[in-house]
C-alpha positions in Angstrom: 82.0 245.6 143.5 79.7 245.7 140.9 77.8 248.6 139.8 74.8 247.1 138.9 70.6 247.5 140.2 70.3 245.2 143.4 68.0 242.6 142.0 69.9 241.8 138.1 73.2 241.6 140.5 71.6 239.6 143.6 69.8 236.9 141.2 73.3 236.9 138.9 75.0 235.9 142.4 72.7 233.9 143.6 72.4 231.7 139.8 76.3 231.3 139.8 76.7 230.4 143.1 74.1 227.7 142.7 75.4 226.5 139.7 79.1 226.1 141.3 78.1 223.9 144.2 77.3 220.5 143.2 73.5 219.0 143.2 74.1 216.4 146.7 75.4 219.4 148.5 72.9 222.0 148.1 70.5 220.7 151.1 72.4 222.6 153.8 73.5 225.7 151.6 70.0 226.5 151.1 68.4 225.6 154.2 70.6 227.4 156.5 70.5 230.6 153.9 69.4 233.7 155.8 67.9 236.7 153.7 66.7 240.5 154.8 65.9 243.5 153.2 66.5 247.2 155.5 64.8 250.3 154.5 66.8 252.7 156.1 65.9 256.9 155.1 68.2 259.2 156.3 67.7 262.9 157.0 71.3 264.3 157.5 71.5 268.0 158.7 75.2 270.1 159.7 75.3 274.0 160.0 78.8 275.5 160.2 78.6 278.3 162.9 81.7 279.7 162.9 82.5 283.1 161.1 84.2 282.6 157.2 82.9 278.7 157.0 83.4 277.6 153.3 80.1 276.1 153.4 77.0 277.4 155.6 75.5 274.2 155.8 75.4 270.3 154.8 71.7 268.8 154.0 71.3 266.1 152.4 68.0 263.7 152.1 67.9 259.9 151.0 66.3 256.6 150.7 68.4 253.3 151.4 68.0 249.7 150.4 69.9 247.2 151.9 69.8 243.1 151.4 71.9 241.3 152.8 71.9 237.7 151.8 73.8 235.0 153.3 74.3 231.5 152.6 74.6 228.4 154.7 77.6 225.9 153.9 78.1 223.0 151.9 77.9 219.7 153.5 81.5 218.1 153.9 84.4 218.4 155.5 85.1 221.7 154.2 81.6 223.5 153.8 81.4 226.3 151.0 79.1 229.0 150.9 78.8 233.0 149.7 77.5 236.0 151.2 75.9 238.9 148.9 75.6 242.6 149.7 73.2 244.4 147.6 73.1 248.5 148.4 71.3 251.3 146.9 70.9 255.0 147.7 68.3 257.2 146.2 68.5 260.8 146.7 65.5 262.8 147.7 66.9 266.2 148.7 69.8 267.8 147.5 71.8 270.8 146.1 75.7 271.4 144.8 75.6 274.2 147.9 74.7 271.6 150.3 76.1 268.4 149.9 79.3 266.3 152.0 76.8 265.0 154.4 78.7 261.2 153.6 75.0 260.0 152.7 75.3 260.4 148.6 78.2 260.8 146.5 79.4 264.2 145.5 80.1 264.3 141.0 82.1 266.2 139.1 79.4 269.4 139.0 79.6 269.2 142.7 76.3 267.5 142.8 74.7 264.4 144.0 73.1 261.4 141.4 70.2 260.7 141.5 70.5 257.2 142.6 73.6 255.2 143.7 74.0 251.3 143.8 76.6 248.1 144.1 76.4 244.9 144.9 79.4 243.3 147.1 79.9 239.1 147.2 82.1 237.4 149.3 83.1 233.3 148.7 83.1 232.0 152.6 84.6 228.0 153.6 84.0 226.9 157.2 86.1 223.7 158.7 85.0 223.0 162.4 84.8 226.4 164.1 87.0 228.6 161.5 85.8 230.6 159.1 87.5 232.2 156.2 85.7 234.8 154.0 87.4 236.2 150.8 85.7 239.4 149.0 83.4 242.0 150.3 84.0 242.6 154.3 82.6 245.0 157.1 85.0 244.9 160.0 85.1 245.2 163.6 87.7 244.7 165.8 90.1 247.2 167.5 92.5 247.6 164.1 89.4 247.8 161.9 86.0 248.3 161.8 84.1 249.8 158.6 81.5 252.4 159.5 77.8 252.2 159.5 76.5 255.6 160.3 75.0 256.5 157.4 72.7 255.6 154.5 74.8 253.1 153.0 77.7 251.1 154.9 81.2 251.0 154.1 83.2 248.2 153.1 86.6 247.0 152.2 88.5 243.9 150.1 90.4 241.4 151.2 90.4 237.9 153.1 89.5 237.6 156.8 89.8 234.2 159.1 88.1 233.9 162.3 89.3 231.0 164.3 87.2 229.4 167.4 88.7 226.4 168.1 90.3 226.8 171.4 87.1 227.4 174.1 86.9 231.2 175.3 89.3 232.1 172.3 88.8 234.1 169.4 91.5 234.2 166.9 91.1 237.0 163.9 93.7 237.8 161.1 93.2 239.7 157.9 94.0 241.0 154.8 92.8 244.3 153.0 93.7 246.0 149.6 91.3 248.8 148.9 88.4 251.0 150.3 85.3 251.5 149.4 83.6 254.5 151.1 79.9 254.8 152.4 78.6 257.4 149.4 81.0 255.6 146.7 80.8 252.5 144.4 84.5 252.7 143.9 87.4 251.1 145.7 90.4 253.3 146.5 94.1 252.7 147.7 93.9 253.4 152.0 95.7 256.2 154.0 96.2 257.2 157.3 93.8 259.8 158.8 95.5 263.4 159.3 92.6 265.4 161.2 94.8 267.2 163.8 97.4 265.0 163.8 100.1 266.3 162.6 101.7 263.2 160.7 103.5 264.1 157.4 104.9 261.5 154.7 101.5 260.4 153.6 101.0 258.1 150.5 98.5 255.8 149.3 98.9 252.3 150.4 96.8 249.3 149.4 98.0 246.7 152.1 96.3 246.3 155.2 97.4 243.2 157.6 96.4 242.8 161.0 96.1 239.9 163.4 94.9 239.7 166.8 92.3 237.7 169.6 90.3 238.0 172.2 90.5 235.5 175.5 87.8 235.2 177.6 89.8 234.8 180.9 86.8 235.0 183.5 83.0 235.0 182.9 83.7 238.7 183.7 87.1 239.3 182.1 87.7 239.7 179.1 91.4 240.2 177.3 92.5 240.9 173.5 95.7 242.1 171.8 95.9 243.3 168.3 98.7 243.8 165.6 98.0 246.0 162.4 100.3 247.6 159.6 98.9 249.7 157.3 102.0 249.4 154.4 104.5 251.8 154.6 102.5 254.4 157.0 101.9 252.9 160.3 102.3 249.9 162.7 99.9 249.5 165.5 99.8 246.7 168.8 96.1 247.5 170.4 95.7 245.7 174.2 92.3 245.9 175.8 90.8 244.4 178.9 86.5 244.4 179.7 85.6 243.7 183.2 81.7 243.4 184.6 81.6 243.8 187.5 77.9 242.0 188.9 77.0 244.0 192.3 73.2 242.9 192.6 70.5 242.2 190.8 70.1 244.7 188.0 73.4 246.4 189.1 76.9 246.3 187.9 80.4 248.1 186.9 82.2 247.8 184.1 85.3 249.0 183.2 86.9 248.7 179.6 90.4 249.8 179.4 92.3 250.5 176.4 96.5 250.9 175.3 97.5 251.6 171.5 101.2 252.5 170.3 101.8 253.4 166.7 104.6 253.6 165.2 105.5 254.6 161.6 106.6 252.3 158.6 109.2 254.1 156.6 107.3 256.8 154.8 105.7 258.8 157.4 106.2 260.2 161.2 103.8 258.2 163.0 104.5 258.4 166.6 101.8 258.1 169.4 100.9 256.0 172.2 96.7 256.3 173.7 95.7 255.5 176.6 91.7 255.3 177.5 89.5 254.5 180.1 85.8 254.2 180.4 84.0 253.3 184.0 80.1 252.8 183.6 77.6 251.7 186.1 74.9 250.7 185.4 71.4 250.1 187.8 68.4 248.9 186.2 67.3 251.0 183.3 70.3 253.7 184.3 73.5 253.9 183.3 76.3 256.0 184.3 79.8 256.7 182.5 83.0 258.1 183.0 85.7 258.3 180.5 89.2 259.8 180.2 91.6 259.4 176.8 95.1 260.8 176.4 97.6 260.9 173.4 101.6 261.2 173.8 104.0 261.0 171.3 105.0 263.1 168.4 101.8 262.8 165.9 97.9 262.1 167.3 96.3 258.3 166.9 96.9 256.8 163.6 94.2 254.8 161.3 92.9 254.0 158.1 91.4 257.5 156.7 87.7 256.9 155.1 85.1 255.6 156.9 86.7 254.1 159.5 85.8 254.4 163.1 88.8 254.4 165.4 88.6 252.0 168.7 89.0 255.1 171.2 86.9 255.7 174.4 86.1 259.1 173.2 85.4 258.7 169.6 81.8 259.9 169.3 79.6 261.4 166.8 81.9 264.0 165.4 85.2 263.8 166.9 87.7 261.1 167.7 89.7 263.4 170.5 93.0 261.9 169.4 94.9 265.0 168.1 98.5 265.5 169.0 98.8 265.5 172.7 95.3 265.9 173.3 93.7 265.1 176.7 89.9 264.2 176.9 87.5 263.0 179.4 83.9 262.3 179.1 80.5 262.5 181.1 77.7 259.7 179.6 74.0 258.6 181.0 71.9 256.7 179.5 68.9 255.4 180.5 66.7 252.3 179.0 62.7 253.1 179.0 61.7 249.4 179.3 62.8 249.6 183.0 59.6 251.7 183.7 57.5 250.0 181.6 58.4 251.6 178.1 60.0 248.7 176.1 61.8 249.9 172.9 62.4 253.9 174.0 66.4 254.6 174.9 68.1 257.8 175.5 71.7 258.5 175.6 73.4 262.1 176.3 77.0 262.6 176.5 79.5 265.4 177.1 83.0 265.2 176.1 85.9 267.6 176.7 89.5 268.5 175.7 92.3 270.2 175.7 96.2 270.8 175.3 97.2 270.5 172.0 98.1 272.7 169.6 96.1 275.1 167.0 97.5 277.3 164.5 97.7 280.9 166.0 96.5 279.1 169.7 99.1 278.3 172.5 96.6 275.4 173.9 94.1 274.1 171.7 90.2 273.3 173.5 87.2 271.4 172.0 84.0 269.9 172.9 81.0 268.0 171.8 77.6 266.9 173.1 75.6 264.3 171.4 72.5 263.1 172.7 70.5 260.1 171.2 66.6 259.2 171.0 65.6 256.2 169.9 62.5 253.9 169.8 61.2 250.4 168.1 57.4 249.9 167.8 57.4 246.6 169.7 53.5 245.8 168.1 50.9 246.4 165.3 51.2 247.7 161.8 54.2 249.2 162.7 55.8 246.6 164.8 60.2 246.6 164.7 60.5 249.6 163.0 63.1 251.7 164.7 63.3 255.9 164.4 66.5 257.3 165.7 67.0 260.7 166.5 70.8 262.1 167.1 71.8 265.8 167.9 75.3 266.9 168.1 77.5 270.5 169.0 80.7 270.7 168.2 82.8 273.7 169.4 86.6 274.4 169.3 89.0 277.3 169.7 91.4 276.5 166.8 90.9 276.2 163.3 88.5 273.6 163.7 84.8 274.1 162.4 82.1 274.6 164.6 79.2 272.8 163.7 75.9 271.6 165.2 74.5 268.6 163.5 71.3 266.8 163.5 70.5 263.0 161.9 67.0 261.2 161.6 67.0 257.8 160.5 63.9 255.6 160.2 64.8 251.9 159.6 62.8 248.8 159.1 64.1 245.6 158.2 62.0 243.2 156.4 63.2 239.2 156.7 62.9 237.7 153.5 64.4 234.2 154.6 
């Protein structure tokens, strides 16, 4: 990734990927090339409440920029392209006594910059219905997926090939090296997340494989299976099976099911198996959820450390719930506004619980959070498709864990420019 301002690096991209694609072939490559600029601003806010916290609070301030650029493909039998990533963070509230908020970067005074930018490229080739993409990538699928929650995204390099040949399949492999957080312009080797989970042996690693599908078995059904190994620390097979349910009109069930077992790779302990399950049913504007997670083995769930959001049932906001042993279940509503006549306003609220692992100095270790979510997109006038998002968030445990209540604003508005 480049640390360069957005628009030198963008136009640099954009020049030399013109250049490289020969004059006959251009027609497609430009015509189906799809361009958008988000302003997203961030207000990030975490107090500490429990007694002795190192740090009283995190709050942080900052404007984002993000254009994303991609290309459409050469004409031929194997159609070229390239995708470009342009991000920059500006600060507009900070101090060394409050950063960590994950929205800027932290320097060597404990500080944050002033400002914060990169630009990520990625060479794409499409033949029929596959796709291979080599460069810059933001993940998602159940061994991987990069996390957008903040100002900026993260993002990690490698090669990925998505496959659609067969009808109703999906076919997904991949390759990673290195890491690049969401308040960093660097890459970094990967490791395996340690947050209550009591796995020992850790070193760096910059190999990442995984390979995996998803089958669309039913209209309703929906069944994948994924294989990751994250070199010399873990290997992980994910199973997971979607079913909707249609009742009536406006009225269904679904129920998503999930099945993980880790095991280690020669240089750590990694042993767990999670199970999780989330009902939700859902009538008009309304729905309701029930969840339940729980980890066996002799270490909690293993994945990438960083920005990486784990595919568990009760990862939320804050926590993931997958210490050793740990048991979980959660309570979820939400309710859509447009159902009474209020298009664009959502709510969400969610309470999650548990219990029975172990805490330094506790025989049975307890936590909980509750997160609720406000959202709204103008749907007309001057301010028409831009989205405000509030999300609150308590965080409580009995163990050495830190209490915290947490609040995030985030105004977004994404401007097509193609």
């Amino acid at each position: 990734m480049l640390k360069t301002p957005i628009a030198r690096g963008v136009a640099l991209a954009t020049l030399g990927a013109t250049l490289a694609i020969p004059t006959l072939a251009q027609a497609a490559f430009i015509e189906d090339t799809k361009a958008s600029l988000e302003l997203r601003n961030f207000y990030y806010n975490r107090d500490y409440r429990q007694d002795g916290a190192n740090q009283s609070k995190q709050d942080e301030w900052a404007q984002g920029f993000l254009l994303r650029v991609e290309s459409g493909y050469t004409e031929g039998t194997v159609g070229f392209g390239v995708d470009a990533l342009g991000l920059l963070g500006v600060k507009l509230d900070s101090s060394p006594d409050r950063t960590g908020t994950g929205i800027l970067p932290v320097d060597t005074s404990g500080g944050a910059p002033d400002d914060y930018s990169e630009l990520g490229l990625t060479a794409k080739a499409k033949v029929s219905q596959s796709i291979l993409k080599v460069g810059t990538l933001q993940l998602k699928n159940p061994a991987i997926t990069t996390s957008d929650s903040r100002l900026l995204p993260s993002v990690m390099r490698g090669a990925q090939l998505v496959s659609n040949e067969i009808d109703g399949l999906t076919l997904d492999l991949g390759y990673v090296d290195q890491i690049n957080n969401r308040n960093s312009t660097n890459y970094q080797d990967m490791n395996v997340n340690n947050a209550g989970k009591d796995i020992t042996g850790r070193t760096e690693s910059d190999e990442f494989v995984y390979l995996g599908g998803t089958y669309k078995v039913t209209k309703d059904l929906s069944a994948s299976y994924y294989y990751s190994n994250l070199e010399d620390l873990y290997k992980q097979h994910a199973l997971n099976l979607i079913h909707v349910l249609p009742i009536s009109e406006g009225q269904s069930l679904k129920t998503d099911l999930r099945y993980q077992r880790s095991t280690d790779d020669g240089n750590s302990n990694v042993d767990n198996k999670a199970f999780g399950a989330m009902v939700t049913y859902s009538l008009s504007g309304h729905s309701f959820g029930l969840g339940y997670q729980k980890m066996s083995g002799d270490t909690g769930f293993a994945y990438v450390d960083g920005n990486i959001d784990p595919y568990l049932v009760n990862f939320v906001q804050i926590g993931d719930f997958g210490k050793t042993d740990e048991k979980s279940w959660q309570a979820r509503y939400d309710f859509n506004f447009a159902s009474i006549g209020i298009p664009g306003l959502s709510f969400m609220t969610r309470y999650i619980s548990g219990d029975n692992f172990e805490r330094a100095g506790v025989s049975e270790g307890k936590e909980w959070e509750r997160d609720t979510d406000i959202a709204y997109t103008f749907q007309e006038g001057a301010l028409k498709n831009l989205n405000i998002k509030w999300r609150n968030a308590s965080f409580r445990s009995n163990g050495a864990g830190d209490d915290m209540d947490e609040n995030r604003l985030i105004v977004s508005y994404t401007i097509p420019l193609m």
